[in-house]
N, C-alpha and C positions, 0 to 999 in steps of 0.2 A: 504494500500500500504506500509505504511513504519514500520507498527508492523507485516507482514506477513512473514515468512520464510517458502519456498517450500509449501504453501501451507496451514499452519498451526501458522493460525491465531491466534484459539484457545487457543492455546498455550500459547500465549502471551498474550490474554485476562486479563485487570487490571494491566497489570505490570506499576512501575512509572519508566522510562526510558529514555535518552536522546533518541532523534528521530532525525534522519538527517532534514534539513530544506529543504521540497521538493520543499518550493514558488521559488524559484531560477531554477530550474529544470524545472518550467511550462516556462519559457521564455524565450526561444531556444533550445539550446542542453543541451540533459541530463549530469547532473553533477556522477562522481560515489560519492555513498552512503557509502557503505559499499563492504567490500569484506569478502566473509565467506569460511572458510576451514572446511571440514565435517573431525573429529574426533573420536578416539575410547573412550577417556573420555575426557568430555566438563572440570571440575574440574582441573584435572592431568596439562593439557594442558595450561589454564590460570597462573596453579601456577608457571607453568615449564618456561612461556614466562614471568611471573614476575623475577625470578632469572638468567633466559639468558640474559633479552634485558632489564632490570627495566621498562616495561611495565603495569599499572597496570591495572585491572577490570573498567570499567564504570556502564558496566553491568553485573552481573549474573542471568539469571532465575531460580525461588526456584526448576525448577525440573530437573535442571541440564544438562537441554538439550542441550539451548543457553548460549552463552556470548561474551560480546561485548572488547576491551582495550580500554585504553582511549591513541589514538593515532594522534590525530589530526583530521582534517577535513573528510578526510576518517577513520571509523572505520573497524579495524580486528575486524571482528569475528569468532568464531570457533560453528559448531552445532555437536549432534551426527550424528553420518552416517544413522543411521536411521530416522533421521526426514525428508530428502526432498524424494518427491512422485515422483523422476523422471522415466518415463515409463522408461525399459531395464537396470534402474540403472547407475552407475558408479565405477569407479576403485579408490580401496581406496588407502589411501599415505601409504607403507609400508617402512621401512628403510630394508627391505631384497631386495627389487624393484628397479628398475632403478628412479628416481625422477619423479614427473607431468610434462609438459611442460608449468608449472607456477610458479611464484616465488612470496614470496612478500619483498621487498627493504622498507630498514632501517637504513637510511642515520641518519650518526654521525660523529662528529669530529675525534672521533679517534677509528678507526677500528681495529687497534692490538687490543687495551684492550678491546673493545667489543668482538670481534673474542676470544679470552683468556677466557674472565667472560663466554660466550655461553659455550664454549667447556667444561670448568669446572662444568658447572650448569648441564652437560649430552649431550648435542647438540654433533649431528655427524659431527666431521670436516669434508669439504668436498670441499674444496680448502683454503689454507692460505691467510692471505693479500699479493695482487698482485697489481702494477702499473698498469696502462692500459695506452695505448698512447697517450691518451688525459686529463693524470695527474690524474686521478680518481684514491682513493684507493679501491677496491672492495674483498670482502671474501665470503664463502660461508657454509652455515652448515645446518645440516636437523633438522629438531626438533621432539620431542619424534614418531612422525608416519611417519616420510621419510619425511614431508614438507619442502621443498627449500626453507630457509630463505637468502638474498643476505643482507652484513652489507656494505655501501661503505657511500665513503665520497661524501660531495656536488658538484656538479656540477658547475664547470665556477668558 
């Protein structure tokens, strides 16, 4: 269950890996684990969100398929688009594309200067830091494949 990606256990066969802790998950509602964005390169993409977001690796798999950041209790990760067996497929993140109708949020203190380091690192601006009415700073930028990255400050 929690070395299998789309299917492709194999894959991961011997890796030494942090593994989310599913005992917590048998006793009631599912906790999320991980969230994985499928990628044109697993490699590019890690190094890319190391110099946007100073996020680094937890994981890499030696065949470059998976990897995991080390982002707190939910892990990012990123696979190739070719690893998951989904019948019909899906629609990959392109930055010529309108964005997914997902995102993933990366709350920090200070969102200009994250918003600034992304953009510089290569990330598509894609909205500046913005107020919102309920005091939240929120920004928004794609990363190398169209991925919706949201930079906003904490809540309350």
């Amino acid at each position: 269950m929690g070395g299998e990606i789309g299917g492709q256990a194999s894959a991961m066969a011997g890796a030494n890996r942090c593994v989310f802790d599913y005992s917590a998950a048998m006793n009631g509602a599912p906790k999320l684990g991980y969230v994985i964005v499928y990628v044109t390169d697993v490699a590019a993409t890690v190094a890319f969100y190391a110099r946007a977001f100073g996020l680094q690796a937890r994981f890499v798999h030696e065949s470059g398929t998976y990897a995991e950041l080390e982002t707190g209790g939910t892990a990012l990760a990123f696979a190739v688009e070719s690893l998951p067996a989904i019948p019909g497929g899906f629609t990959p993140n392109r930055r010529s594309e309108k964005p997914a109708g997902a995102e993933v949020g990366l709350v920090t203190q200070d969102v200009h200067a994250l918003y600034k380091q992304a953009v510089a690192a290569g990330a598509l601006a894609t909205l500046e830091p913005t107020v919102k009415p309920w005091g939240q700073t929120v920004a928004y930028v794609r990363d190398l494949d169209g991925f919706l990255v949201e930079l906003c400050s904490p809540m309350g």
